[in-house]
C-alpha positions as CSV (number, residue, x, y, z in Angstrom):
1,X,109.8,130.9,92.4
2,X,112.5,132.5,94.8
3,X,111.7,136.4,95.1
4,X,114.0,138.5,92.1
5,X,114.7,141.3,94.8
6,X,118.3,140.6,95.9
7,X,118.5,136.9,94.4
8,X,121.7,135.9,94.5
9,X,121.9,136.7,98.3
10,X,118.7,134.5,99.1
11,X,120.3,131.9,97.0
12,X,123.2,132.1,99.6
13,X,121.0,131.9,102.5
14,X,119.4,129.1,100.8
15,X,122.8,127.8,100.7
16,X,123.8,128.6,104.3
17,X,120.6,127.0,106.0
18,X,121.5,123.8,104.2
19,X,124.6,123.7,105.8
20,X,122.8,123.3,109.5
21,X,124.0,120.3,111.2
22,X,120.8,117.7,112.3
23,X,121.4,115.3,115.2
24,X,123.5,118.1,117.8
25,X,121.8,116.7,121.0
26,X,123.2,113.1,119.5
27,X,126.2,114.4,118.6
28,X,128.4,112.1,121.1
29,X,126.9,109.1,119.7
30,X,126.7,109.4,116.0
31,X,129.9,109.5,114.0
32,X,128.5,110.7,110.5
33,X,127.5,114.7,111.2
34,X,124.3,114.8,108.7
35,X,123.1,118.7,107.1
36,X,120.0,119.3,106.5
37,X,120.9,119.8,102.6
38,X,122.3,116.2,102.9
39,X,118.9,115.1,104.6
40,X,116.2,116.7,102.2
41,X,118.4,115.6,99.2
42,X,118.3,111.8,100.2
43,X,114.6,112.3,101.3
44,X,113.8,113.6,97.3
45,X,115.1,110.3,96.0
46,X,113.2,108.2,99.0
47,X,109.6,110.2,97.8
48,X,110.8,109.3,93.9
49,X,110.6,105.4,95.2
50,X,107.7,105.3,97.4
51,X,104.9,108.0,95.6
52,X,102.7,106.8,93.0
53,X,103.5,109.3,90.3
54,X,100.0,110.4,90.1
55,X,101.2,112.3,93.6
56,X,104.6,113.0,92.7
57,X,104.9,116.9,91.6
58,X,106.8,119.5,91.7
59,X,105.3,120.9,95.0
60,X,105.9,117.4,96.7
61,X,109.2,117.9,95.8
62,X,109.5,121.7,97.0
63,X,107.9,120.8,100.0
64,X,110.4,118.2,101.1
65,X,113.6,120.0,100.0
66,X,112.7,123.2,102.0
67,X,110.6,121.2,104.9
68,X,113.8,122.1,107.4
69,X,114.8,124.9,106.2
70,X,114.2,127.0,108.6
71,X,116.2,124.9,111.4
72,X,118.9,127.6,110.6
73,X,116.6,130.1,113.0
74,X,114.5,127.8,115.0
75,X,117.2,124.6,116.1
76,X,116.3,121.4,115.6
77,X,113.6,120.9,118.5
78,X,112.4,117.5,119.1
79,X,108.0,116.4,118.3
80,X,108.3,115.6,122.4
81,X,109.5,119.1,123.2
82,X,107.1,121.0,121.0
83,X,104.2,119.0,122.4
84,X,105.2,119.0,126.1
85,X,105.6,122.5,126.0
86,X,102.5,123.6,123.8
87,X,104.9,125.7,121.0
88,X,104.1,123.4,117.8
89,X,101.6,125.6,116.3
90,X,104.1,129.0,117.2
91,X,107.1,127.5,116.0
92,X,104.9,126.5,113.0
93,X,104.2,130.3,112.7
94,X,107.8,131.3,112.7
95,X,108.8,128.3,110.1
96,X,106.4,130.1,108.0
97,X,107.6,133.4,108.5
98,X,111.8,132.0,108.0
99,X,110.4,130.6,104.3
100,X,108.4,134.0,103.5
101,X,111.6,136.3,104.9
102,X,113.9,133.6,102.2
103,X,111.8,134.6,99.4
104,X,110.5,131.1,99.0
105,X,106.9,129.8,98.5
106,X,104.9,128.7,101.5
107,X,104.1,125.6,99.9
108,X,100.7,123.4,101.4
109,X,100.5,120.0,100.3
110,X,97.6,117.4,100.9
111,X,97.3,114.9,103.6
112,X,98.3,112.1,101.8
113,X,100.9,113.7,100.0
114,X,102.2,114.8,104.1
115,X,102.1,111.6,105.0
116,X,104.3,109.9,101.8
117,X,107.0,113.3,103.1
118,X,106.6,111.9,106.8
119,X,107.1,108.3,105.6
120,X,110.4,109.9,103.5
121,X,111.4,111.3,106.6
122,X,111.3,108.7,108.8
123,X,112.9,105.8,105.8
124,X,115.7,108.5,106.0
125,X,116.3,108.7,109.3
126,X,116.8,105.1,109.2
127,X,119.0,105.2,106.5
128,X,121.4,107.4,108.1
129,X,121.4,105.2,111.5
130,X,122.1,102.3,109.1
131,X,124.8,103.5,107.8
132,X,126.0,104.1,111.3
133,X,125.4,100.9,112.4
134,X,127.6,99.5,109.7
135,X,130.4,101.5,110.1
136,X,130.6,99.7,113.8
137,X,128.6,102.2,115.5
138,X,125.9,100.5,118.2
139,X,124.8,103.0,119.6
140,X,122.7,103.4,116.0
141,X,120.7,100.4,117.1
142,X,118.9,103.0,120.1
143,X,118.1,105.2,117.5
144,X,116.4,102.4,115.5
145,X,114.5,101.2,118.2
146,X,113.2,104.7,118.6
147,X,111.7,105.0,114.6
148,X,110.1,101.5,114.8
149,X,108.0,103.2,117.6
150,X,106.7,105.8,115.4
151,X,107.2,104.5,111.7
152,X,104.0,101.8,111.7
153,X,101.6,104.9,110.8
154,X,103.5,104.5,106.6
155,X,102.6,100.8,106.8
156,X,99.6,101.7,105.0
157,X,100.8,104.2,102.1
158,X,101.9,101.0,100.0
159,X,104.1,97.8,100.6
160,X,107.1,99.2,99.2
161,X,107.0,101.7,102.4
162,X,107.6,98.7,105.1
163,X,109.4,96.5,102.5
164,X,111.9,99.5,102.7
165,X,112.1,99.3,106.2
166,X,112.3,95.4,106.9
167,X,115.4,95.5,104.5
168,X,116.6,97.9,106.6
169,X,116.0,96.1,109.3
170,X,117.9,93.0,108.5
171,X,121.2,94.9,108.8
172,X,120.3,94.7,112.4
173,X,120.4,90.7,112.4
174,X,122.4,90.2,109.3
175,X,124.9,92.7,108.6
176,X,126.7,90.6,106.0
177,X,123.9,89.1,104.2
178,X,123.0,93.0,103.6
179,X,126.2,94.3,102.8
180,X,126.3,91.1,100.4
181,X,123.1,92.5,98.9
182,X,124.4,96.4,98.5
183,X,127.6,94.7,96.9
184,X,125.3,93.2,94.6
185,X,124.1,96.6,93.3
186,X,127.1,98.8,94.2
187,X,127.3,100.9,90.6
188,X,131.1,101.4,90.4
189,X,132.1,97.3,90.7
190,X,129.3,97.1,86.9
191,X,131.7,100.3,86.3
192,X,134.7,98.6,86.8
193,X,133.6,95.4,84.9
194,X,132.7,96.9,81.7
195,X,136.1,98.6,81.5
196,X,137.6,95.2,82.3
197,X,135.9,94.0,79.2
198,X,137.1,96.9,77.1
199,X,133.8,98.9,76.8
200,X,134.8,101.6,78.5
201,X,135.2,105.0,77.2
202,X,139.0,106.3,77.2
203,X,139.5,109.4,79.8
204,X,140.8,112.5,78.5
């Protein structure tokens, strides 16, 4: 629970650090700019599809929303970066310390819980380059490239992990045939029909 001293300004710092921008080294090459708020809520629904619900709790769920919140102090530094220059476990440190100063929990989860949030991560990433890469951007396909290096390590959480990402990755070769299948679902066209057949409830 957020710390009751001064709550509705560490509600608004809550608020602010959402508001980071992800991607700024990319930002010449990616159309979409992405928050961090927009990031850990699309990453919430990903864990809801992919953990068993024997894993899926509350501090999962805490865990992923706040898991960049601290970007607003530390930047978003690259996994090469923090390796190459021996900082992961400080920067760790002064995530830790961003969370505690916010009032917020430092929340621990298990390995395998860790590594259903890394597989969220990583299914969002994607997301967000595919939705780049339909819009006409190709330089999304580099980025792409880049998560099938590292994303093979969630093959083995469950199959609906990589069935995720193979659908994803027919957008590469067939961009119609997957647009064809997101038309298929698209909520507001089963909207539309229903009020074309009457059912729908009058506005107002």
């Amino acid at each position: 629970m957020i710390s009751d001293s001064r709550i509705a300004q560490r509600l608004l710092q809550i608020s602010l650090n959402g508001k980071v921008t992800r991607w700024h080294t990319e930002a010449g090459q990616l159309n979409e700019v992405q928050t961090i708020a927009q990031h850990s809520f699309n990453m919430v629904f990903i864990l809801h599809a992919i953990t068993p619900e024997t894993l899926l709790d509350y501090n999962l769920v805490m865990a992923c929303l706040q898991h960049d919140m601290a970007e607003r102090v530390t930047s978003d530094i690259s996994k090469v970066a923090k390796i190459h220059l021996g900082v992961e476990n400080k920067l760790k440190e002064l995530e830790n310390r961003v969370i505690k100063e916010m009032g917020l929990l430092d929340i621990n989860v298990s390995s395998l819980k860790k590594e259903y949030l890394d597989a969220a991560d990583m299914i969002e990433l994607q997301l967000h380059l595919t939705d780049e890469l339909l819009k006409g951007n190709d330089y999304a396909k580099i980025f792409i490239d880049r998560v099938k290096k590292i994303r093979r390590k969630a093959y083995h959480l469950n199959g609906r992990t990589k069935k995720i990402f193979d659908e994803l990755d027919s957008a590469l070769t067939d961009k119609e045939g997957f647009l064809r299948r997101l038309q298929e679902i698209d909520f507001w066209q089963s909207i539309k029909s229903v009020e074309l057949q009457g059912d729908a409830v009058p506005s107002g």
